[in-house]
VEXDREN-2710 file (C-alpha; in Angstrom, 1 decimal):
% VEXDREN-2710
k/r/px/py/pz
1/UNK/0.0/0.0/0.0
2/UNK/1.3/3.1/-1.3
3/UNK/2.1/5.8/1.7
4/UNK/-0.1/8.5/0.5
5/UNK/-3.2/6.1/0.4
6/UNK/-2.3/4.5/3.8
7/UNK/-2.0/8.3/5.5
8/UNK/-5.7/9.1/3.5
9/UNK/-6.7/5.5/5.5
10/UNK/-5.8/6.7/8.5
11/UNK/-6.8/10.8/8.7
12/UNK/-10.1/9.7/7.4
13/UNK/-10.1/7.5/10.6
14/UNK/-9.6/9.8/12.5
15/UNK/-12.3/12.1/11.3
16/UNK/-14.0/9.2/11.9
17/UNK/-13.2/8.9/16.0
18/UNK/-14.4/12.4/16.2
19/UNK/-17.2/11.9/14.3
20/UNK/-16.3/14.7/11.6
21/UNK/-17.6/15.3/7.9
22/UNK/-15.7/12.9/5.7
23/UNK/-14.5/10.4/8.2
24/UNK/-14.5/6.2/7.5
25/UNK/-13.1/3.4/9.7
26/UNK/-10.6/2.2/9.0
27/UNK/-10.2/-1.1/7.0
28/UNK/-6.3/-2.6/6.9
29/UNK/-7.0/-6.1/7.5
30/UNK/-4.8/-9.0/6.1
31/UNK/-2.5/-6.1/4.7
32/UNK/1.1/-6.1/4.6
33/UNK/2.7/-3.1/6.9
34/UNK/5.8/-4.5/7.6
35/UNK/8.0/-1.5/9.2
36/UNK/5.1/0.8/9.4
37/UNK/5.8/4.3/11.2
38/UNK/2.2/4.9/12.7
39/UNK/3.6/6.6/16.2
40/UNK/1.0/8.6/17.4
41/UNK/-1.3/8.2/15.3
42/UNK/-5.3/6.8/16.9
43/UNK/-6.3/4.0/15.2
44/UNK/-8.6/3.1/18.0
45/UNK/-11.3/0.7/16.9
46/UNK/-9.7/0.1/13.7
47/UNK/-10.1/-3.4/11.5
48/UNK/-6.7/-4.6/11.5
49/UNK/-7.2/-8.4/11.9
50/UNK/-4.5/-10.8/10.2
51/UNK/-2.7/-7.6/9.2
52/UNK/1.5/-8.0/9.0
53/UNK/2.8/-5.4/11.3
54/UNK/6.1/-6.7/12.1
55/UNK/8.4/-4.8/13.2
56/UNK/6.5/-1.8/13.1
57/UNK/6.6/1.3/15.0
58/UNK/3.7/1.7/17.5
59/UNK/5.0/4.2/20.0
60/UNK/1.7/6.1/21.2
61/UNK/-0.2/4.5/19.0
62/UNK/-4.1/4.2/20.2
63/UNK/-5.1/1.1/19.3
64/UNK/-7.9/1.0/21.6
65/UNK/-10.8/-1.5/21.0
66/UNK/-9.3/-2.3/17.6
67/UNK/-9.9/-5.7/16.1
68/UNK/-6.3/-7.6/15.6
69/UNK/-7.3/-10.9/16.2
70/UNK/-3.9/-13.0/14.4
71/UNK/-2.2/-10.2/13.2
72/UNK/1.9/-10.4/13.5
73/UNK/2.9/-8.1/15.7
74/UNK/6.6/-9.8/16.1
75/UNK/9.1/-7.1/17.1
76/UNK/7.0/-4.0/16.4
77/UNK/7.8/-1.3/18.8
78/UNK/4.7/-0.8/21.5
79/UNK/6.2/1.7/23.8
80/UNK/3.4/3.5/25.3
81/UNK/1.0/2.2/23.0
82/UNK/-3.2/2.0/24.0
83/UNK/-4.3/-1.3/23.6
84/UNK/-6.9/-1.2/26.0
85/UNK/-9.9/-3.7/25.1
86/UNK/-8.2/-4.8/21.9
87/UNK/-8.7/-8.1/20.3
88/UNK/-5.0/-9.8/20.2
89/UNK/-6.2/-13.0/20.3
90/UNK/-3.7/-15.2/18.0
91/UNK/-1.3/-12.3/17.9
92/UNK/1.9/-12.6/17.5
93/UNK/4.0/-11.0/19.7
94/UNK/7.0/-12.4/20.0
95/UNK/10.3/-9.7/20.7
96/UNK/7.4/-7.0/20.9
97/UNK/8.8/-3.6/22.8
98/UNK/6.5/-3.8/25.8
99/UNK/7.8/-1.0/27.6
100/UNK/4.9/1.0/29.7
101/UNK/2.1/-0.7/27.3
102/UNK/-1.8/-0.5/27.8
103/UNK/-3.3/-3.7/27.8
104/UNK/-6.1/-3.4/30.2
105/UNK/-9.0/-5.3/29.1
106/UNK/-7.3/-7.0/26.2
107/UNK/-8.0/-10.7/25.2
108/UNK/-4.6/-12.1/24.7
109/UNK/-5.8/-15.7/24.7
110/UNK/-3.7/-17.8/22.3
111/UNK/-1.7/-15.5/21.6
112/UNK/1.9/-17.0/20.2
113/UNK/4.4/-14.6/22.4
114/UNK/3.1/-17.7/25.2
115/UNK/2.1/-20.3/22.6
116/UNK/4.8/-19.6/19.6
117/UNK/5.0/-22.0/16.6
118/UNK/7.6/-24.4/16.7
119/UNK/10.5/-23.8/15.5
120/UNK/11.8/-25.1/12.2
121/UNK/15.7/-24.1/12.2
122/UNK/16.9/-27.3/14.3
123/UNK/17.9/-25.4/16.9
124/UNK/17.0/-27.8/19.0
125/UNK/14.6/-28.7/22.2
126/UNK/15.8/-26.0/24.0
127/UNK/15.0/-23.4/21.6
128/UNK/12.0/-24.9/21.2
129/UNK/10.6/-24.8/24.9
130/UNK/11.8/-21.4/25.1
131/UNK/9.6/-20.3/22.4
132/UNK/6.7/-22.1/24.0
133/UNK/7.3/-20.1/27.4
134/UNK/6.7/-16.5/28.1
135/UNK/11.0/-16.9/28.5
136/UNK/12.9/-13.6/26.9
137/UNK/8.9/-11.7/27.1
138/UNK/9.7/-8.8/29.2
139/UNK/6.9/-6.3/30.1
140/UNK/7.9/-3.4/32.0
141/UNK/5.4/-1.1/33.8
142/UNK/3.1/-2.2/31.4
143/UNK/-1.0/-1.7/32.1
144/UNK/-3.0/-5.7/32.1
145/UNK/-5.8/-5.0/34.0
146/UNK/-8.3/-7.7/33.3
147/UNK/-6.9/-9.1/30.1
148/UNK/-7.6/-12.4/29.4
149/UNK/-4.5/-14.7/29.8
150/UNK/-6.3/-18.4/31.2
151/UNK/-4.4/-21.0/30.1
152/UNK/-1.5/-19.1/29.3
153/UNK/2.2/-20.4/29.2
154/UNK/3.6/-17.4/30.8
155/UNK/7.0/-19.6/32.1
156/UNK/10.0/-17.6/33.0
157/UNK/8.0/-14.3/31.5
158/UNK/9.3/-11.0/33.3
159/UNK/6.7/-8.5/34.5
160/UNK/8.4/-5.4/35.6
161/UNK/6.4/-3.1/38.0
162/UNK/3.2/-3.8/36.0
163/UNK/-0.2/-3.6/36.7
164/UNK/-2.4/-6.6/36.3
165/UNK/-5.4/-5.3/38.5
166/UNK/-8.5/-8.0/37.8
167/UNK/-6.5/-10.0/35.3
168/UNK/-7.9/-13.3/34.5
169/UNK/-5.1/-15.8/34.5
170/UNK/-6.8/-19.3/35.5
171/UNK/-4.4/-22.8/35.0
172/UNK/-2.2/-20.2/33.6
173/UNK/1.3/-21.5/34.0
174/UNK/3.8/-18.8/35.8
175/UNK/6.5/-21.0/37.0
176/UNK/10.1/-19.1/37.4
177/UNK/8.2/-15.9/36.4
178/UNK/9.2/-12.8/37.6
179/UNK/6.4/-10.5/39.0
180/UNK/8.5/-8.4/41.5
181/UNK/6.9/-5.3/42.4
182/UNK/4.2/-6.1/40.5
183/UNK/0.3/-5.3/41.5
184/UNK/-1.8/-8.2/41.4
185/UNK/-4.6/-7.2/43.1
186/UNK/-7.5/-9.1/43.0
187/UNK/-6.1/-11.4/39.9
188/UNK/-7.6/-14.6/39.7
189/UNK/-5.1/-17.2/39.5
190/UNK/-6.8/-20.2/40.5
191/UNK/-5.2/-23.2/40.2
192/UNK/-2.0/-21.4/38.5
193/UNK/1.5/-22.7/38.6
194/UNK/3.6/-20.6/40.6
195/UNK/6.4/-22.7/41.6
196/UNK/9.3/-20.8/41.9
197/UNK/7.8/-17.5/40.8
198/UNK/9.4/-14.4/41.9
199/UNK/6.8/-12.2/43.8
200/UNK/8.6/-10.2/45.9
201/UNK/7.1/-6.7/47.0
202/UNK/3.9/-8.0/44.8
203/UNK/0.7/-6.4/45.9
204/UNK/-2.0/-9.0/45.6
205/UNK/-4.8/-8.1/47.9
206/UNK/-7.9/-9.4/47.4
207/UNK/-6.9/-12.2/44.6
208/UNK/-7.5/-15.5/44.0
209/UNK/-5.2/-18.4/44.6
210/UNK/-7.4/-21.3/45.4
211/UNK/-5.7/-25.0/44.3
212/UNK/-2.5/-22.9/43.1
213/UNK/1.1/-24.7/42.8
214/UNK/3.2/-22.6/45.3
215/UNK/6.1/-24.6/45.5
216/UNK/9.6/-22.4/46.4
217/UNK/7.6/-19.2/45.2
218/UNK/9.0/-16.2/47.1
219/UNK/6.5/-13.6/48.3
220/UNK/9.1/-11.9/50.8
221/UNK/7.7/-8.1/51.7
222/UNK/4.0/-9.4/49.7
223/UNK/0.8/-7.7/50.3
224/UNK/-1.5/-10.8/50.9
225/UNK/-4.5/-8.6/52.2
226/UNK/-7.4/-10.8/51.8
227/UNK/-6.3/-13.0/49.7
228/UNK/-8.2/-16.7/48.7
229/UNK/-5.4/-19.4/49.5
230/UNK/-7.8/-22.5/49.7
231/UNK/-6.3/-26.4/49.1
232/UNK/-2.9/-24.3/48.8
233/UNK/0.4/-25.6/50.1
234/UNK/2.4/-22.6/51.6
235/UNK/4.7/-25.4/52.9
236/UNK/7.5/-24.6/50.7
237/UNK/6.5/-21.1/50.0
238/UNK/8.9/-18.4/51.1
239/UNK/6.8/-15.7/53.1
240/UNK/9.3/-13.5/55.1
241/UNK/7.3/-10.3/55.5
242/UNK/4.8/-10.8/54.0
243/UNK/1.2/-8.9/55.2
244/UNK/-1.6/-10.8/55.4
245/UNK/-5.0/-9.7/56.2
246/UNK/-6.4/-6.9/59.1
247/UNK/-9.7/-8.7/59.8
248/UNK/-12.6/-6.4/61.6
249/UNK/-11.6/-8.3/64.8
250/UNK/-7.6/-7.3/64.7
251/UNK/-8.7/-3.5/64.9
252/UNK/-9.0/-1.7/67.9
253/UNK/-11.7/-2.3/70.4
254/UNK/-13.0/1.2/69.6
255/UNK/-13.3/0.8/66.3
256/UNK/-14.8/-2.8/66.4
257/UNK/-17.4/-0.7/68.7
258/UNK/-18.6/1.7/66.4
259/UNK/-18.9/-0.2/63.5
260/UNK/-21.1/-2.9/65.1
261/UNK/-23.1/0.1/66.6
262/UNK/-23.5/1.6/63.1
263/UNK/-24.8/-1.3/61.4
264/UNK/-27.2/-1.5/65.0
265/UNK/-28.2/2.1/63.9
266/UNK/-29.1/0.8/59.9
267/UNK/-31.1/-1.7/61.1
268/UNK/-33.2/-0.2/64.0
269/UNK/-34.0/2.8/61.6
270/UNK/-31.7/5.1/64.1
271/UNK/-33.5/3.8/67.5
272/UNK/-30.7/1.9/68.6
273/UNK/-26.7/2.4/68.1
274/UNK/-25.2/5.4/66.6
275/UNK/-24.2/6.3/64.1
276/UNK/-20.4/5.7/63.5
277/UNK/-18.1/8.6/63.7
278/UNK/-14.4/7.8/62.6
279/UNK/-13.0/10.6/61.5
280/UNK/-9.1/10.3/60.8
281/UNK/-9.1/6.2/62.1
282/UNK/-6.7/4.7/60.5
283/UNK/-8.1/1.3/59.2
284/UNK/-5.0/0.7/56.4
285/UNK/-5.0/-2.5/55.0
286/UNK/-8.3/-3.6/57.0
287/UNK/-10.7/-6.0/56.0
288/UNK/-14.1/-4.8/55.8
289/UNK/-15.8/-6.9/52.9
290/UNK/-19.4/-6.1/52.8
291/UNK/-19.3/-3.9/55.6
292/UNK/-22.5/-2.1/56.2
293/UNK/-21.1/1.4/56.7
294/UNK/-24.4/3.7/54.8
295/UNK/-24.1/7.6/56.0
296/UNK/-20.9/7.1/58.2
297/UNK/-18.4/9.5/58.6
298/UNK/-14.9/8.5/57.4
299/UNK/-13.6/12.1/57.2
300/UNK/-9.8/11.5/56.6
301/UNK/-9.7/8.1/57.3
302/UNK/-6.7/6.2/56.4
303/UNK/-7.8/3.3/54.2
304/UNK/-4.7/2.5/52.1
305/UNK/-5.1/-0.5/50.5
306/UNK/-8.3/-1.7/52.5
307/UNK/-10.6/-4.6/51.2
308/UNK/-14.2/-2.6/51.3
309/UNK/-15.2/-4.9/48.1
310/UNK/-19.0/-5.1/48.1
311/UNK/-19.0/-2.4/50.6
312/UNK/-22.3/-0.5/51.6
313/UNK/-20.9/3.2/51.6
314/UNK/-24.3/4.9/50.5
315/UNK/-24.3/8.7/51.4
316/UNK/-20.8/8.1/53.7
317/UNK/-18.6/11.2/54.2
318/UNK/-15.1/9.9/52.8
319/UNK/-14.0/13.3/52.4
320/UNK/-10.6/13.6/52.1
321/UNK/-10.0/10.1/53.4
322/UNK/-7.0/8.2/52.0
323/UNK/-8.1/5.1/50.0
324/UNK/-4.6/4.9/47.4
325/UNK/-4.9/1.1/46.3
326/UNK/-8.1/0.4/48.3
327/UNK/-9.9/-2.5/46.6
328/UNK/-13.9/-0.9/46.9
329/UNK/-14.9/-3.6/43.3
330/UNK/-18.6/-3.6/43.1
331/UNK/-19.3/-1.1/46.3
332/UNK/-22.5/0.8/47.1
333/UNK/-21.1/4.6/47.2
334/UNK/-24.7/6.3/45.8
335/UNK/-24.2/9.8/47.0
336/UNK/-21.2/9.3/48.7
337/UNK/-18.4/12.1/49.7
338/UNK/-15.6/11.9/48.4
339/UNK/-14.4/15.3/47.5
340/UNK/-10.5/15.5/47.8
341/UNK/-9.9/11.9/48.5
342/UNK/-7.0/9.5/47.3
343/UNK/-8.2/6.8/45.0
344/UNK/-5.0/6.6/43.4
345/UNK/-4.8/3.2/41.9
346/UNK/-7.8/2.3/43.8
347/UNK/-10.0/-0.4/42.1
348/UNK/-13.6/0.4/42.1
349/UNK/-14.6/-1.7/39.5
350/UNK/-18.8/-2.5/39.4
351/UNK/-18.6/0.2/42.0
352/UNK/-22.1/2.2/42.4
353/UNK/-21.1/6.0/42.3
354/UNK/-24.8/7.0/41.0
355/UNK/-27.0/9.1/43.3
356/UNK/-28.7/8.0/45.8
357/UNK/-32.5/8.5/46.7
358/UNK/-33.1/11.0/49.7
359/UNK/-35.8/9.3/51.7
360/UNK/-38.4/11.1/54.2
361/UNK/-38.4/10.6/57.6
362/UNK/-41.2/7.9/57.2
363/UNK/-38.7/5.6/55.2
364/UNK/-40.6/6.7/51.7
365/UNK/-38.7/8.1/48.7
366/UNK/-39.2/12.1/48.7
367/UNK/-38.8/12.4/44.8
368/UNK/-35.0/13.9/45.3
369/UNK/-31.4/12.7/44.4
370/UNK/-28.0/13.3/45.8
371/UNK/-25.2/12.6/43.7
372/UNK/-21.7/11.3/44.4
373/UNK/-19.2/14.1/45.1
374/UNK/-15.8/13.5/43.8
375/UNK/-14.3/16.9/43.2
376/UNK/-10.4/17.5/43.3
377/UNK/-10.4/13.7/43.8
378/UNK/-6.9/11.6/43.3
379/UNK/-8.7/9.3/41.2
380/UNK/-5.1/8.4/38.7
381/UNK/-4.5/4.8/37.7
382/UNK/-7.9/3.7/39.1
383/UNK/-10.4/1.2/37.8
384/UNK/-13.6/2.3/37.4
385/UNK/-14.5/-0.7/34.9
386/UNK/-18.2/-0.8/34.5
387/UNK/-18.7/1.5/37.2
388/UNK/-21.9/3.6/37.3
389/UNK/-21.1/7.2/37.8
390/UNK/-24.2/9.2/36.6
391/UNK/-24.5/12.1/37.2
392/UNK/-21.3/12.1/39.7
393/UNK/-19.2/15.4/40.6
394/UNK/-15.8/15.0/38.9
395/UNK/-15.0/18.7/38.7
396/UNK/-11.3/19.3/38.9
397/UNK/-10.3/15.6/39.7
398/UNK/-7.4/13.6/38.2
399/UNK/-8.1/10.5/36.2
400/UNK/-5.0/10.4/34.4
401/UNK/-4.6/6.9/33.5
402/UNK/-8.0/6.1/34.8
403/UNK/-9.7/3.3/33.0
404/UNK/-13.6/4.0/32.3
405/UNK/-14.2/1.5/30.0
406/UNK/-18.0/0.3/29.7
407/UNK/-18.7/2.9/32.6
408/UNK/-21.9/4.9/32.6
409/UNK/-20.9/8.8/32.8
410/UNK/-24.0/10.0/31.6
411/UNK/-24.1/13.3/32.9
412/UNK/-20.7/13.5/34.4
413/UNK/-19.6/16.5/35.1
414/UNK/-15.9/16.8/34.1
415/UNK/-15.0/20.6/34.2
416/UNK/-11.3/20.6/35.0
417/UNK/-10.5/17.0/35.1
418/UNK/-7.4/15.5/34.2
419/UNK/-7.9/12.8/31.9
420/UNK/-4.6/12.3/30.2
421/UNK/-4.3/8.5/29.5
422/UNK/-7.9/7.8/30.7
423/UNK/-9.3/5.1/28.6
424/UNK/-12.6/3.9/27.6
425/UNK/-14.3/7.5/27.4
426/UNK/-15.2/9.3/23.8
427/UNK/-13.1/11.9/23.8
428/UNK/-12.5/15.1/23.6
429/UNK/-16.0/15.8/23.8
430/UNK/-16.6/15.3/27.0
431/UNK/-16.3/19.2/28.2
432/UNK/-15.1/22.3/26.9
433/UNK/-12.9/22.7/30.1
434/UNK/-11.9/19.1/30.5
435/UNK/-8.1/18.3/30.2
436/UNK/-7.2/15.6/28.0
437/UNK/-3.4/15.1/26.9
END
């Protein structure tokens, strides 16, 4: 394809994204781009299955949603790239540039960088193993949340300081890997191989181990905050410092107090308890799965990395509270306050952040709505996967990097909000003051 036509392909494309005059998806299936230079260009949702791009340069590429089911991606540069929600199933990807890459969401199932076609140059059994592995595939700081890796022969890969937030990696195997440093939270990895595996420093509260093969894996300095180790062996495991769980009971008396007194107060319709009043506690790293905790007051509250997963947190004053890395996935927060608080990296996936429905003092609906408040919020690197936020406050918060894919914003307010790197969001539509890089 001749360069002039290719560059027409691809501006029309892009009319197309922002739904300008003259605009047509683009259509480069089974074509032959070998050595392509298409940094920086958006070729989100594009039709690019079967398509030769080896050795390609993809620097900053968007590639969101695009379709590249069995295209040959071997050795193409994806340094930055988005490819958030894309279809690489059958990829090749083998010697692929992985540095910092976005792959949250992306189906990577079968892809040949973990299940490569033998090789053919009599180089032996060696060479051949090492091709079936994830050996040599290094990813570094690279985005996976919740792609789609079951199955996968991931043996010996390196993962660098990556995120892998909600990946899906059942029976994959992961022995000898190297996930140092690497944030696993709530990953399920049920019955996984991860004999040997390097997780040191891994954060990977709230995921799923059940029947996994732990044999000599080393999870010295590991965040193990709530995490599922059913029919596991830790016998062999290496677990020097590693953190495990704050259940409700660990924390202090006075805290243990109030919260039973607050769920008291829910259920008597305010005749009995109180209502709880923790301002400033610090409950980092707690356990508080399913925690009836509607209308409380958590006012600078320091909830680093706490489990509130399924969470009721209806109309509760979070103000300000500290919730970096808090797992909150599929929590009630309808109307809740959270004006200046630190999500950073938190994960509220299926989280409720709609408004809620003010009730009269007989317990009947009064016709009125509050919505959630998240102004000047520190909402970078969070998951807000299929999150409903109608209607929610974001005015001047940050959701650089954020993931919003399949999230209802209808009627979000985003005047002043950062969303450089945010995916999953139409942009730049989305306001005349909003602040997309």
């Amino acid at each position: 394809m001749f360069g002039a036509q290719l560059t027409q392909i691809i501006d029309e494309h892009e009319r197309w994204l922002a739904a300008k005059p003259g605009g047509r998806r683009a259509n480069l299936a089974m074509l032959i781009l070998r050595g392509i230079d298409l940094s920086n260009r958006n070729l989100s949702r594009a039709q690019l299955a079967g398509a030769d791009l080896s050795g390609a340069v993809l620097a900053n590429c968007r590639l969101e949603g695009a379709d590249l089911y069995g295209a040959d991606l071997t050795d193409a540069d994806l340094t930055q790239a988005c490819l958030a929600a894309a279809d690489l199933r059958g990829c090749a990807l083998r010697g692929a540039l992985l540095d910092r890459t976005d792959l949250r969401g992306a189906d990577l199932r079968s892809s040949d960088m973990l299940i490569a076609v033998p090789d053919s140059g009599g180089e032996g059994e060696g060479a051949a193993e090492l091709a079936r592995s994830g050996q040599g595939v290094v990813f570094r700081r690279a985005h996976l949340g919740r792609a789609l890796l079951v199955g996968a022969r991931l043996s010996g890969v390196v993962m660098l300081e990556c995120d892998i937030t909600g990946a899906v990696l059942r029976g994959a195997d992961l022995r000898d890997a190297d996930l140092s440093g690497s944030v696993l939270r709530e990953v399920d990895l049920t019955g996984a191989d991860l004999s040997q595996a390097n997780l040191t420093a891994a954060r990977l509260s709230g995921a799923l181990l059940a029947g996994a093969r732990l044999q000599g894996a080393r999870f010295a300095g590991a965040d193990l905050v709530g995490v599922e180790l059913d029919h596991c062996d830790l016998g062999e495991a290496l677990l020097d410092e590693a953190r495990f769980s704050r259940p409700l009971d660990s924390l202090a008396l006075d805290t243990r107090r109030r919260v039973h007194d607050h769920e008291r107060w829910i259920d008597s319709g305010g005749a009995r308890g109180a209502r709880a009043e923790l301002e400033g506690a610090n409950l980092e790293g707690a356990d508080l799965r399913g925690a009836r905790l509607s209308g409380a007051t958590l006012r600078g509250a320091h909830l680093q990395g706490a489990l509130l997963g399924g969470a009721d947190l209806t109309l509760a004053d979070l103000s300000g509270a500290d919730l970096t890395e808090a797992s909150l996935r599929g929590a009630m927060l309808r109307g809740a306050m959270l004006g200046h608080a630190r999500l950073a990296g938190a994960d509220m996936a299926d989280a409720r952040l709609d408004p809620a429905d003010i009730l009269q003092p007989d317990g009947h609906p009064s016709g009125r709505s509050w919505p959630a408040d998240l102004t000047g919020a520190d909402m970078a690197r969070a998951s807000l996967w299929r999150a409903q936020l109608q209607y929610a406050n974001v005015t001047g918060a940050d959701l650089r990097g954020a993931d919003l894919a399949q999230a209802d914003t209808t009627g979000v307010r985003f005047a002043d909000a950062r969303l450089d790197g945010a995916v999953g969001l139409d942009r730049p539509e989305l306001s005349p003051s909003a602040r997309v890089g």
